[in-house]
N, C-alpha and C positions, 0 to 999 in steps of 0.2 A: 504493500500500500504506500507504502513512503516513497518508493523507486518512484509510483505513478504520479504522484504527485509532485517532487522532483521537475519530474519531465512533464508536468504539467504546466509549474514554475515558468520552466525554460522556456515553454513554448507562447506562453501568455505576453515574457518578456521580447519575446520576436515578433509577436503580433502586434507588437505596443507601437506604431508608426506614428503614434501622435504625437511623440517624443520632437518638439521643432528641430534638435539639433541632428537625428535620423531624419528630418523630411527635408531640411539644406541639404543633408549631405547627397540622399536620393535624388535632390533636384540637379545639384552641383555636377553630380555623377551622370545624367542623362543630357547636360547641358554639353557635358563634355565630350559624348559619346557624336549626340546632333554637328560638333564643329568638324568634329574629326572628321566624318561621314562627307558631311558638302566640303572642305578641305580636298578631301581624296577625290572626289569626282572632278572637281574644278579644275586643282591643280596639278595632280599627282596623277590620274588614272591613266594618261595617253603615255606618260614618261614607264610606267610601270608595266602597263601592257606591251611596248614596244622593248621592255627586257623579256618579259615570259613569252610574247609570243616568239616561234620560233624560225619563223621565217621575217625575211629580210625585205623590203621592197623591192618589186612591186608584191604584194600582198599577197596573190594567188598561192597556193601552196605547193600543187604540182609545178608550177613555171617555177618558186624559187628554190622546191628540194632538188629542182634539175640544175638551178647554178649553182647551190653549195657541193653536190657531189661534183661538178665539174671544177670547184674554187680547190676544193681541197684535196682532189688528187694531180698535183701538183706532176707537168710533164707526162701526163698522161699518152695515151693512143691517138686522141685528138690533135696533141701536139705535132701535126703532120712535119713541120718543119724540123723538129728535132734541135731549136732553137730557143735560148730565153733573150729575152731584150729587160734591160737592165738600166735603171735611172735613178734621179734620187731629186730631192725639192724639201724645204723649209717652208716655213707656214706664206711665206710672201710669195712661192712660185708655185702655188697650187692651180690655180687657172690655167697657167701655161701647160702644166703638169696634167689635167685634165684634158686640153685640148688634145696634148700628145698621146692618151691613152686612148680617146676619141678616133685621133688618126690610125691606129695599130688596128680598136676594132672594125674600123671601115675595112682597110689594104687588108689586113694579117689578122682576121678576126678568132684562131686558131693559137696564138702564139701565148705562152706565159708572159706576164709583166711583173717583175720582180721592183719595186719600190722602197727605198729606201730613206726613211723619215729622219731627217736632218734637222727636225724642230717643227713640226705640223702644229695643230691644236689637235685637240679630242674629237672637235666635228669635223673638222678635216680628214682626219685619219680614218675616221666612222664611216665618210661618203667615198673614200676612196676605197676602204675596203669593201663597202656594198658593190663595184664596180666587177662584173665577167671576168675574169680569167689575170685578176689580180692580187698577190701578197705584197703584205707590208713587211720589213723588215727595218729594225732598230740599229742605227747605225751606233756603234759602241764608242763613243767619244772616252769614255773612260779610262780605254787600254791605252790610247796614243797623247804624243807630245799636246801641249798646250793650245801651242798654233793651231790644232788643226780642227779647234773649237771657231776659229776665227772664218768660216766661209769664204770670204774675199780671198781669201789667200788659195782658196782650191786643191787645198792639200787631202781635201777629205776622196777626191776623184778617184786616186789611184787605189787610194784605201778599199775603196768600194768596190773595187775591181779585184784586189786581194781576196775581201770577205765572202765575194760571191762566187770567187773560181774554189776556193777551200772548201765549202759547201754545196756546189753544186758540179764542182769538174766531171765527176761520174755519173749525174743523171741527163746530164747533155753533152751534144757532140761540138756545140756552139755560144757562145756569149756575145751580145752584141750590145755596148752601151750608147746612150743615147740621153744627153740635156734635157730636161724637162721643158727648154724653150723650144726642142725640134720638133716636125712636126713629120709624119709619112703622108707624102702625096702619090704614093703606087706600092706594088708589092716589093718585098725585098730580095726580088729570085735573084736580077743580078748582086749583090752583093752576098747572097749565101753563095750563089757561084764561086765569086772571090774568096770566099772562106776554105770555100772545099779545094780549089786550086792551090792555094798559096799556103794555108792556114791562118791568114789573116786576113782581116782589108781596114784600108787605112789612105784617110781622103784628106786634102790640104785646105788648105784657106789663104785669102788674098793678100795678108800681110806679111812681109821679109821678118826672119830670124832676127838678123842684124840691127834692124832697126826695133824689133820689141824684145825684146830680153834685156835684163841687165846685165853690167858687168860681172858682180859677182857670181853670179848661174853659171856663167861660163868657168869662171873659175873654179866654183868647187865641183863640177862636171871633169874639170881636167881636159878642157876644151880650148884652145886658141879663138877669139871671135876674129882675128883676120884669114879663120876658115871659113867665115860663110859673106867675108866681104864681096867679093867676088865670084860673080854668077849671078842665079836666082833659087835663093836658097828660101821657099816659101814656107813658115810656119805650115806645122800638120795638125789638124782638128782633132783636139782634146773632147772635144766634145758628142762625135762620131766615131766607134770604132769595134772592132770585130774580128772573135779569133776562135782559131778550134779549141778544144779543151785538152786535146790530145797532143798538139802543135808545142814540144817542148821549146824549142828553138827561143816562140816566140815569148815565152812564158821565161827562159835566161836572159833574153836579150833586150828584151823593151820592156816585161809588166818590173822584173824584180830592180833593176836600173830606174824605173820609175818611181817605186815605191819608196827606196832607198831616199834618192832625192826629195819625196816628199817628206816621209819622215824629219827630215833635215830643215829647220828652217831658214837656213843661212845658205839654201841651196836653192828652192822654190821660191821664200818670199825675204832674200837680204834685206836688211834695214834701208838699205838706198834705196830698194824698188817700191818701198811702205809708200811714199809720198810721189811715184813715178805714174804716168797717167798711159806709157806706153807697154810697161811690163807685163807679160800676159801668164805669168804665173806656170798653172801646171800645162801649158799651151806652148808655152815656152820652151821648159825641160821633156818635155816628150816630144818636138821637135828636134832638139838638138841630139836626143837618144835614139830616135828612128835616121837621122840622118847619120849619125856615127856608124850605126851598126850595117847601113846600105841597103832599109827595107826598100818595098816599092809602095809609092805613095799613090793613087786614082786622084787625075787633076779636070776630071769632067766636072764643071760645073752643077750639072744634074745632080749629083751628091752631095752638096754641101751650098743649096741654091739659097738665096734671101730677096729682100725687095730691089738689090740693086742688081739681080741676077736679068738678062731680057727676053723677053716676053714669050719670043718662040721655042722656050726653054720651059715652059710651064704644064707643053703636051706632055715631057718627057723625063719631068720632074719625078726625083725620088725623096730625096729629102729636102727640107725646108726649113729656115731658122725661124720661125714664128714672133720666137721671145714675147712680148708683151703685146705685139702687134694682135688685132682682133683681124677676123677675118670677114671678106667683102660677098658676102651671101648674093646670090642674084635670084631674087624671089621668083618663082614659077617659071622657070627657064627652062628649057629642051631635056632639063635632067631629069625633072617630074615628069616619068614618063607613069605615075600612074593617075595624071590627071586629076589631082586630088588633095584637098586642106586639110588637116586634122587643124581643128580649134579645141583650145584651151585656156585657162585662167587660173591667175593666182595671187594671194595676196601675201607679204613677206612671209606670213609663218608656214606657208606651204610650199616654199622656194626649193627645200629639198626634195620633196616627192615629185614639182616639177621639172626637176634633174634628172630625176631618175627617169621618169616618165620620156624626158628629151632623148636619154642616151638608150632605152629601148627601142623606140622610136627608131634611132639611128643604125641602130645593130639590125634591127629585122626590115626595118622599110627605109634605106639609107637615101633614097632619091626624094622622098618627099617633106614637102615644105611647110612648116608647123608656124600659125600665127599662135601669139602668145597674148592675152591679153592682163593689162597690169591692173590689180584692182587696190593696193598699194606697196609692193614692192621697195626697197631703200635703194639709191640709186647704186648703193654697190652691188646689190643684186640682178637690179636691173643691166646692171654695165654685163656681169658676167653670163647671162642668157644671151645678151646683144652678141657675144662674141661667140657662142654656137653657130654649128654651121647649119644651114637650111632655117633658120630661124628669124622672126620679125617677130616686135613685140609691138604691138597696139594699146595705146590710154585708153581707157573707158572713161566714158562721158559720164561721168556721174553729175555734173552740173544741171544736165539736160534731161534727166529724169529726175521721178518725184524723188521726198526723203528717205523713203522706208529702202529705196532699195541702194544706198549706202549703210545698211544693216545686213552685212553679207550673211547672217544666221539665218536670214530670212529667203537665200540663195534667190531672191525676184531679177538679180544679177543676169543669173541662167539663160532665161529668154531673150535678154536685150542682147545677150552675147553673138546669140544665133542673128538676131538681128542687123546687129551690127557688122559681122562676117559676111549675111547673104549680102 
């Protein structure tokens, strides 16, 4: 009898809610439960669902379990060329860096792209890695000299070249690096050619040794520069270049010579050259080591073309220095051979699915011509769409319609859109 009572005690005292300092705390506790709830749906639920769910833009599930199994076996079957192409970019050359990843899947839509992040942001890296038939790779500033934290100085190039032949010599028969300012205007048969003939290839550029290097490069090279006074001793493109993996020759006589020098910084970037506006750094030293050693240099224009390259060169164009340069889209030209506009819209915080969205676009329907309309975009956004290819972006007239549909939740956008494009 006593137990029941006890427990009758106890249960009286639970029921007892009329207690105000139990009915704050009941209130407190539900009030807090209500923030949390509209908290998460508001702010939290798109960032959190885009960790769990498991697929990656575009959304579909069968399209993107078909790019992560192709992302992640790395050199696969598909890799018909039997080649990796090899680059690298800091959070300032990502545009560039995209544009050139853009060219590869148009020409070489089969090739791995090996990327290596030289200081990106977190969203950078994220939209780059969402990208076909692309790895990122962490360039290890930590192991090397000081200098070669310093970019300008381009001592990290060779590095790169190092990191990626140590890790990948055996799963390819080819490395071919490439500036994240170039761009592929055709496929790369003839220069795999060149690989397979020579076990290299390796293309010049329009300025004299002599006149861009400094003195000390030559010197701690162990180089005379009144060897390249005379003649035309033309700098060789640091920035283009391509070897077998198997080709030791080349891998004695120009990558470990290269590396060497860069590690050095009294060798690639002397204290005289810090404030020199002609010194071209690892462009420099990899000229003066490919001319020592008597490779053969490719002095076809078509390999190393830019804006001052002329015009009847553009059919036959392979590669291309883009750099910052945007490209000159000619809206619904003879290339749209499928007679046909895809429209779309966006406003800043959908910039990135609009990306994605462009570079699909690009991979499976490369000819045709995507109006883009802005419903408010920042002009950095804006600029970087602009400079897609096949792309025009259209202002929506929001002035010229009512209020409500400057309320894009209210998507009455939608219809004017259509209107607007017929």
């Amino acid at each position: 009898m006593h137990f029941y009572q006890n427990q009758r005690k106890y249960f009286d005292r639970f029921l007892n809610i009329h207690n105000w300092n139990t009915a704050v705390a009941l209130c407190t506790f539900c009030v807090c439960v209500i923030f949390i709830t509209v908290a998460y749906f508001i702010l939290f639920k798109s960032s959190v669902n885009t960790l769990l769910t498991p697929a990656k833009r575009p959304h579909d599930r069968n399209f993107v379990s078909k790019i992560n199994n192709h992302q992640s076996t790395i050199l696969s079957d598909t890799n018909t060329r039997d080649l990796l192409i090899v680059t690298a970019a800091s959070a300032g050359f990502v545009d560039r860096l995209e544009n050139l990843i853009g060219s590869i899947h148009y020409h070489e839509p089969h090739i791995t792209i090996i990327v290596f992040d030289l200081g990106m942001t977190n969203s950078q890296r994220s939209r780059i890695l969402c990208m076909t038939n692309v790895q990122v790779e962490n360039f290890p500033f930590d192991i090397y000299p000081s200098h070669v934290t310093y970019l300008q100085f381009y001592a990290f190039k060779a590095l790169v070249l190092k990191e990626v032949f140590e890790k990948y010599r055996w799963k390819t028969k080819a490395i071919f690096y490439l500036d994240a300012g170039c761009e592929l205007r055709s496929s790369l048969d003839p220069i795999i050619k060149a690989i397979k003939t020579h076990g290299y290839f390796l293309t010049g550029q329009k300025t004299f040794i002599i006149n861009h290097t400094d003195d000390q490069t030559f010197v701690a090279l162990n180089v005379s520069k009144s060897n390249f006074s005379i003649g035309k001793y033309y700098q060789v493109a640091a920035c283009i270049l391509g070897f077998s993996t198997n080709h030791s020759d080349f891998y004695k006589n120009i990558l470990i010579p290269f590396i060497a020098c860069s590690l050095n910084s009294d060798c690639i970037a002397p204290l005289t050259s810090r404030s020199s506006t002609t010194h071209r750094f690892d462009q420099s030293i990899l000229s003066i080591i490919v001319y020592k050693a008597g490779y053969i240099v490719e002095r076809a224009e078509r390999f190393f073309g830019d804006f001052g390259s002329p015009f009847e060169l553009d059919k036959i164009m392979v590669i291309f220095s883009r750099r910052w340069h945007c490209p000159k889209s000619t809206i619904l030209t003879d290339t749209n051979t499928r007679d046909l506009l895809i429209v779309t819209a966006a406003s800043a915080g959908f910039v990135d699915r609009l990306e994605n969205l462009i570079g699909s676009i690009h991979y499976h329907e490369p000819h045709i011509t995507i109006i883009v309309f802005d419903l408010g975009m920042t002009n950095s956004q804006r600029s970087r769409i602009l400079c897609m290819t096949n792309v025009q972006v259209e202002n929506f007239p929001f002035d010229i319609y009512p209020s409500h549909v400057t309320y894009l939740q209210f998507y009455a956008f939608k219809a004017l859109v259509l209107k607007e494009a017929f």
